[in-house]
C-alpha beads as a LAMMPS data file, in Angstrom:
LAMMPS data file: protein, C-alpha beads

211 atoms
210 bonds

1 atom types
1 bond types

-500.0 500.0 xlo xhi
-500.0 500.0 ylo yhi
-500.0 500.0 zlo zhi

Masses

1 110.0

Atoms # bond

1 1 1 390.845 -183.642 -465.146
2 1 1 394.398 -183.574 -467.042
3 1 1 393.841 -185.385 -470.169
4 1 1 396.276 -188.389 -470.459
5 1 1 396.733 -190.201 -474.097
6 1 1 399.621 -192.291 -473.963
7 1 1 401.087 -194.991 -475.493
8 1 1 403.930 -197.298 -474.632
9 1 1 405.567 -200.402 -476.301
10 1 1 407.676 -202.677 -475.379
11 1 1 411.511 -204.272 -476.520
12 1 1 412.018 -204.881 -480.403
13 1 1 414.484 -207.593 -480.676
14 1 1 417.558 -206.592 -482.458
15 1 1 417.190 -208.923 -485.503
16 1 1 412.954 -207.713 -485.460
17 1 1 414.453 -204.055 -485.464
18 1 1 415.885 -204.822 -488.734
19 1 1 412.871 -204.691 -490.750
20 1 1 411.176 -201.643 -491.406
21 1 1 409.105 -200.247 -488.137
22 1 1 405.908 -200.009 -489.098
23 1 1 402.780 -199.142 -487.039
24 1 1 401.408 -202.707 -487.537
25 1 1 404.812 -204.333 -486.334
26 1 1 404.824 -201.773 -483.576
27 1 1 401.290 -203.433 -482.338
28 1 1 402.194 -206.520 -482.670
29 1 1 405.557 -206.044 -480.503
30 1 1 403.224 -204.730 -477.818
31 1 1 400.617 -207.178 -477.955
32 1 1 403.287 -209.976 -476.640
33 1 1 404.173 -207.993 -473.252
34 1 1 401.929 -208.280 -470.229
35 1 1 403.342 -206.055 -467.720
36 1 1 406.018 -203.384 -467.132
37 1 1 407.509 -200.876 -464.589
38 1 1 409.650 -197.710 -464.479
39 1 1 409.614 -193.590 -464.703
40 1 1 408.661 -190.680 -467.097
41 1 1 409.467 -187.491 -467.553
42 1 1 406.635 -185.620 -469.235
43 1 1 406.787 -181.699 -470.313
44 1 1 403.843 -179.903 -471.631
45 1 1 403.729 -177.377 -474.273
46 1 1 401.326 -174.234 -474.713
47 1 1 402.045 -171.840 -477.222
48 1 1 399.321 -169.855 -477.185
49 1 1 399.930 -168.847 -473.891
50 1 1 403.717 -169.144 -474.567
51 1 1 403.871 -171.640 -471.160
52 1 1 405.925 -175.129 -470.406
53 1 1 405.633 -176.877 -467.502
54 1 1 406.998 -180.328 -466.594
55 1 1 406.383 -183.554 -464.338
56 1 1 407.733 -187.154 -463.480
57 1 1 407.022 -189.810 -461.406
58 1 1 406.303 -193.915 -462.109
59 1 1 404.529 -195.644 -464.152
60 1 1 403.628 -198.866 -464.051
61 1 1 400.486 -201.415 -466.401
62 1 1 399.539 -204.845 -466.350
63 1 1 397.326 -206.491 -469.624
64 1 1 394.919 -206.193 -469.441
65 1 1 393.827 -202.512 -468.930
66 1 1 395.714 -202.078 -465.671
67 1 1 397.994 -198.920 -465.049
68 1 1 398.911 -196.993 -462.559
69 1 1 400.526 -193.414 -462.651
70 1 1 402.630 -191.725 -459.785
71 1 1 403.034 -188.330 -460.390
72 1 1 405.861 -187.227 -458.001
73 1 1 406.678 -183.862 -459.091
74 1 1 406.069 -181.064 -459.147
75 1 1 403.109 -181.869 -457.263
76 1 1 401.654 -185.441 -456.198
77 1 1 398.801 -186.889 -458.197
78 1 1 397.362 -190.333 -458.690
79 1 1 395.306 -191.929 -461.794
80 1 1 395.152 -195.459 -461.482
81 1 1 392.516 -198.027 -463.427
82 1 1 391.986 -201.458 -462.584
83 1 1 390.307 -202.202 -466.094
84 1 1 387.034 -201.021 -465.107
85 1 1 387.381 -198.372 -463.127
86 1 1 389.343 -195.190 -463.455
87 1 1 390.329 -192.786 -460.168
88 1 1 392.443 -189.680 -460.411
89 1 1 393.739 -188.273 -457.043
90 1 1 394.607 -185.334 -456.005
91 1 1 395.692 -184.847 -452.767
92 1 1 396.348 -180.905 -452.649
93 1 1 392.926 -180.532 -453.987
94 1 1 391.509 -183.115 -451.536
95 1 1 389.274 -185.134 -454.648
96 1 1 388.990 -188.194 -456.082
97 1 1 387.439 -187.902 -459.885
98 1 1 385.833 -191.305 -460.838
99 1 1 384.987 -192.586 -464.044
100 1 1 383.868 -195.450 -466.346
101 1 1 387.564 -196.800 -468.619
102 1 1 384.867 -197.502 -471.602
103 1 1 384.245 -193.526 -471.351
104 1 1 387.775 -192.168 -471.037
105 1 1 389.341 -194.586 -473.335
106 1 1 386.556 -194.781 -476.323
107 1 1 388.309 -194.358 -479.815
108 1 1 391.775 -193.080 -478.121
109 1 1 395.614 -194.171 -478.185
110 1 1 394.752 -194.707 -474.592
111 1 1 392.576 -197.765 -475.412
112 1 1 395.668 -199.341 -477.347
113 1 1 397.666 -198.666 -474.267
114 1 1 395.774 -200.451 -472.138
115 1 1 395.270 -203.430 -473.941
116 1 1 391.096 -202.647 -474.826
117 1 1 391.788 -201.477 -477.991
118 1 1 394.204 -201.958 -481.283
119 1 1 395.739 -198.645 -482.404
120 1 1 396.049 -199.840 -486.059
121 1 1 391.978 -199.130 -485.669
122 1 1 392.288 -196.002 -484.128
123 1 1 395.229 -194.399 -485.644
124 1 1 396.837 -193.971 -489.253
125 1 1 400.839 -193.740 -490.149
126 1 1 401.604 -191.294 -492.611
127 1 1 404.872 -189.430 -493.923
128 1 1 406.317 -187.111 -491.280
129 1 1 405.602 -183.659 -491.302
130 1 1 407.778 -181.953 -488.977
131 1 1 410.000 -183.978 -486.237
132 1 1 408.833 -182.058 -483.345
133 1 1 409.499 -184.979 -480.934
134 1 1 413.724 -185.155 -480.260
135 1 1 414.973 -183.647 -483.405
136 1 1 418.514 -183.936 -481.863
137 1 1 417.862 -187.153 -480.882
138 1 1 418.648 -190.702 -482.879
139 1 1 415.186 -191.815 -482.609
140 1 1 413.668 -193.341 -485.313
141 1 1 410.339 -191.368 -485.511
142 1 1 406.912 -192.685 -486.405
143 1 1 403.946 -190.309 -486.844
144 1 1 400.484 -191.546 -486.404
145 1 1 397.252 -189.225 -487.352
146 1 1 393.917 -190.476 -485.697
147 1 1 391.206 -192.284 -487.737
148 1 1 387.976 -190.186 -486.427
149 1 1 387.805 -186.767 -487.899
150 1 1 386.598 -185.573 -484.612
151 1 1 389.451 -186.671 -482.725
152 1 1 390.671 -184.044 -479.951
153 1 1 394.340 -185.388 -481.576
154 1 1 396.246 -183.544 -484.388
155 1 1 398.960 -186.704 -484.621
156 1 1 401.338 -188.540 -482.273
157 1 1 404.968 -188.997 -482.532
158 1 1 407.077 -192.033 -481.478
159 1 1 410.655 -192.083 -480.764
160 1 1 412.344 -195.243 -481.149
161 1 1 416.023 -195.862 -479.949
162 1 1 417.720 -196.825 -483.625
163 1 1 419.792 -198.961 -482.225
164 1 1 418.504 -200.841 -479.236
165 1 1 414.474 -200.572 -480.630
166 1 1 413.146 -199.766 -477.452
167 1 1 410.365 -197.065 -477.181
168 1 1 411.944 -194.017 -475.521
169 1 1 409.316 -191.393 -476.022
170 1 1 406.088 -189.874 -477.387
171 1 1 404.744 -186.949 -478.476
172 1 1 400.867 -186.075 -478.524
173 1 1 399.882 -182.155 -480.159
174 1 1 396.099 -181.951 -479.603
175 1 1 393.727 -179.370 -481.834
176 1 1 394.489 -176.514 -479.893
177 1 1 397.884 -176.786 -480.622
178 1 1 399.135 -177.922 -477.387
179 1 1 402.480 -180.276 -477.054
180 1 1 402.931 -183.287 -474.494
181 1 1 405.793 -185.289 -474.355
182 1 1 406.992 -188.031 -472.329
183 1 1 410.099 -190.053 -472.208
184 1 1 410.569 -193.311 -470.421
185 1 1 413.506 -194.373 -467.883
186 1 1 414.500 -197.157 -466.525
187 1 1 411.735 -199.554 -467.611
188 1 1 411.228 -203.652 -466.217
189 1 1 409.155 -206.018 -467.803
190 1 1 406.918 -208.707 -467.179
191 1 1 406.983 -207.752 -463.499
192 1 1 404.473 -209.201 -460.469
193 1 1 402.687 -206.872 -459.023
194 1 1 401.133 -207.246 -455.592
195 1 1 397.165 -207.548 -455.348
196 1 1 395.035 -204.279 -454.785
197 1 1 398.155 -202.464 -457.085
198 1 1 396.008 -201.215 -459.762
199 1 1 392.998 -200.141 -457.476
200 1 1 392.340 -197.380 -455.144
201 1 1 390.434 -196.631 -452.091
202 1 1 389.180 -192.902 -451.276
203 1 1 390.520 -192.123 -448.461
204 1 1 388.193 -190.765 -445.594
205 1 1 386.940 -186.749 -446.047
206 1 1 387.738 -186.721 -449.771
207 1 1 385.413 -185.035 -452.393
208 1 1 384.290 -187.570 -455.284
209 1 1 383.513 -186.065 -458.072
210 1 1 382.062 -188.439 -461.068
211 1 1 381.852 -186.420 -464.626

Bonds

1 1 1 2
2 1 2 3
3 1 3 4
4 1 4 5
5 1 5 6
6 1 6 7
7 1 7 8
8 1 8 9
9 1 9 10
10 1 10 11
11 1 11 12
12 1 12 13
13 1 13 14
14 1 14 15
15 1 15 16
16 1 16 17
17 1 17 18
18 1 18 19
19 1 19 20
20 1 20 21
21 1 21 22
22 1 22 23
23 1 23 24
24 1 24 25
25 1 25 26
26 1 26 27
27 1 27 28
28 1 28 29
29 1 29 30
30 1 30 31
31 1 31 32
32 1 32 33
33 1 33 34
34 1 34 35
35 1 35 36
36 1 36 37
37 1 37 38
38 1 38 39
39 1 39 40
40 1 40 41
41 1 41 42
42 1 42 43
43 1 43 44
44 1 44 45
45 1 45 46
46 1 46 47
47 1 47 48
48 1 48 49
49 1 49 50
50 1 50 51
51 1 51 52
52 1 52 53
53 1 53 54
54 1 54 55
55 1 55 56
56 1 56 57
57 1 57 58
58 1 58 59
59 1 59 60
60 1 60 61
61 1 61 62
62 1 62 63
63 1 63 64
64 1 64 65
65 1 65 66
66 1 66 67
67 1 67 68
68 1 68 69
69 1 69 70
70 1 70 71
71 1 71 72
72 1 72 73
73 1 73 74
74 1 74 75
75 1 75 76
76 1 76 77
77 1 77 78
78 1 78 79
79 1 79 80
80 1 80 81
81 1 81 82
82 1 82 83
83 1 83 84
84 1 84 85
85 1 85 86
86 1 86 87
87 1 87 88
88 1 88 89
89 1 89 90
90 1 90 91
91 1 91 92
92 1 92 93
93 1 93 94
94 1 94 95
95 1 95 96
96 1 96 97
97 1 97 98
98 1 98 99
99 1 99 100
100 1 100 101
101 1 101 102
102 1 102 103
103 1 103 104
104 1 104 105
105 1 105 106
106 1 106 107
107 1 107 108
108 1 108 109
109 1 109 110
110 1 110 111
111 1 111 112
112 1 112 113
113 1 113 114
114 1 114 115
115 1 115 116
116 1 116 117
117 1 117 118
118 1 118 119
119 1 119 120
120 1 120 121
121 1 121 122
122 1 122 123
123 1 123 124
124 1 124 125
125 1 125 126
126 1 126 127
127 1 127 128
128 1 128 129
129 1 129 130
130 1 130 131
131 1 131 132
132 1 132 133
133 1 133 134
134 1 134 135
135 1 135 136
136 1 136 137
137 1 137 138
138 1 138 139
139 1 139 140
140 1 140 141
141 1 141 142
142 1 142 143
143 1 143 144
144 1 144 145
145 1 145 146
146 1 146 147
147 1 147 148
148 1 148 149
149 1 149 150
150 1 150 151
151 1 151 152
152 1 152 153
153 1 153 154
154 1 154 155
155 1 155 156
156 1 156 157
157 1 157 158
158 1 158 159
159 1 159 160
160 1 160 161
161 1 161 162
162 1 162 163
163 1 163 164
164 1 164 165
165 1 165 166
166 1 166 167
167 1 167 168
168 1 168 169
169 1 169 170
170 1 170 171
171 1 171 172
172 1 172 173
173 1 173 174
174 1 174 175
175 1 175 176
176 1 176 177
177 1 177 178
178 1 178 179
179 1 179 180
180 1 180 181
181 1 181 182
182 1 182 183
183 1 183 184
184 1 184 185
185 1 185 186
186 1 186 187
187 1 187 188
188 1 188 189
189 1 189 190
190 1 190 191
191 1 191 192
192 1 192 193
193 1 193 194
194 1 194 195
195 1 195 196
196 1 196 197
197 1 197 198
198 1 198 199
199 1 199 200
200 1 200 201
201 1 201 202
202 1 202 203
203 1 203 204
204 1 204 205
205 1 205 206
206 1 206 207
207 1 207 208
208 1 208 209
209 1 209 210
210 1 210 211
């Protein structure tokens, strides 16, 4: 199952944006949005085995712990949770992975995400080491290291637009020394979303698996 840690934030105000951007302002920002909508662009890094590979599609969340990603290209995919409940989907494959949230979110920026968790628990700013995420970019950068010493997370960058404050990307390297990044496009907030949205049903002749 493709391991999915991300975190998104929504609009600073200009005048908020004028005090220093710290990771506790950065939750608290968050904590006042209930829903958004729009597309990413993510692009995964292996160096060991000297391979990149990217993906977009949409991504939409509701608080709390609703999301829903539609990965488009290269290849479809679904994970969607409805708070409770996670599904991943993959139609080429013909399977439908089910699991517990609680299990897949315990201790990760993933919990924060979704509104079950508070990443000022979970996760630690410190100095930055190395930009990695959009060093040509006018991002102000944030770099978070995780609390639990047996976290499969090195750190996590976050790029925020210096002038506008909104959260345009993130960067996750894991202990193996892989690189994920994902920017945002085009995002909506506090948008309705029609019932059933954030569930799924397994569509007839479909393998479940459940780790």
């Amino acid at each position: 199952m493709k391991k999915i840690f991300i975190i998104l934030f929504s609009i600073f105000s200009y005048p908020y944006f004028l005090q220093a951007i710290t990771l506790e302002r950065v939750q608290e920002s968050y904590l006042k949005m209930q829903s958004f909508k729009g597309n990413f662009q993510q692009t995964t890094i292996v160096e060991s085995e000297g391979r990149q590979a990217s993906a977009s599609g949409m991504i939409a969340y509701q608080r709390p712990g609703k999301m829903r990603w539609e990965y488009q290209e290269p290849d479809p995919q679904l994970l969607v949770t409805d708070g409770d409940t996670l599904w991943l989907y993959d139609p080429l494959l013909e399977n439908v992975t089910i699991q517990e949230l609680s299990v897949v979110t315990d201790g990760t920026a993933l919990a924060f995400l979704l509104g079950v968790g508070e990443l000022t628990d979970d996760f630690t700013q410190r100095k930055m080491q190395k930009p990695l995420l959009g060093p040509d970019k006018s991002w102000k950068i944030l770099e978070l290291v995780p609390n639990r010493e047996q976290s499969a997370i090195e750190f996590l960058q976050l790029g925020v637009n210096s002038e506008s404050g909104d959260l345009e990307a993130l960067l996750l390297k894991d202990n193996s020394g892989s690189v994920r990044i994902i920017e945002f496009e085009a995002l909506s907030y506090n948008v309705k979303f029609s019932d059933g949205f954030f569930t799924f049903e397994v569509p007839p002749g479909m393998e479940v698996i459940r780790p």
